[in-house]
Every structure is written in C-alpha cells, then in structure tokens.
C-alpha positions, -999 to 999 in steps of 0.1 A, spaced: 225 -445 -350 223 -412 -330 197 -426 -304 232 -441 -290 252 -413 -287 246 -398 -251 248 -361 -254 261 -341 -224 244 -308 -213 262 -282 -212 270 -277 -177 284 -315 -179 306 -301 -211 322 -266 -199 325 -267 -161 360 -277 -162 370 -248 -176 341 -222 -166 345 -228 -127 378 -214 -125 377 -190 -149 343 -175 -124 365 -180 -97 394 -159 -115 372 -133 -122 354 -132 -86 390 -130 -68 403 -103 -94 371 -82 -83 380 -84 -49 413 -75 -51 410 -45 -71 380 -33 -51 402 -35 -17 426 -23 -32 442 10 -38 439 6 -77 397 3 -71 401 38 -51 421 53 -80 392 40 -104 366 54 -88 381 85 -84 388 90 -123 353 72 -126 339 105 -105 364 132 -121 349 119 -159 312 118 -145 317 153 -126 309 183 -153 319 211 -132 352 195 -128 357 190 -164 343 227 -171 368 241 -149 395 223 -158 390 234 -200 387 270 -187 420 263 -167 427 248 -195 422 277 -225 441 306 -201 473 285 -197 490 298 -227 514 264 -227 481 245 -234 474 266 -262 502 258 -278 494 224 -282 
C-alpha cells in the first residue's frame, strides 16, 4: 500500500514557507547593517571586546564614590 503514496522531498514540502522567511531574514540584515542601529551594534560589539576600555572604565568606576554606593 505505501509503494502508492508519492512522498515529497523536502524542498517540495517547506519552500512555501522557508523562501520568505530567508528573504525576511536577508532584508532585516540589510537594514540593520545600513543602518544607524548596525553602527550602534558594532560600537557596543567593540566597547565589550576592548579590555582597556572596560579596565578603565571599573577603575573610573571604584573612585566615583556614587558607584560605590551601589
């Protein structure tokens, strides 16, 4: 009974839905690269990645005596 059944691959079964959702996810990319939230990304990408930044900014941090507090 089975031999009848025609089975789809699976290209055949999602591409209705995977083609747009790829094409979603392309044009989000783009926008948020060219745009100024992909500048503000990178640049909080760059301050985590950066240790001096971080180092100075805890000793900033431990002489501000409003900082201690917390």
């Amino acid at each position: 009974m089975n031999e009848l059944i025609e089975h789809k691959s699976w290209w055949q079964r999602k591409w209705k839905w995977l083609t747009p959702m790829v094409a979603i996810f392309l044009m989000g990319i783009v926008l948020v690269s060219s745009s100024e939230i992909g500048e503000n990304i990178s640049d909080i990408t760059r301050a985590y990645t950066d240790t001096d930044l971080v180092d100075n900014a805890l000793e900033k941090a431990q002489e501000n005596e409003e900082v201690k507090h917390f």
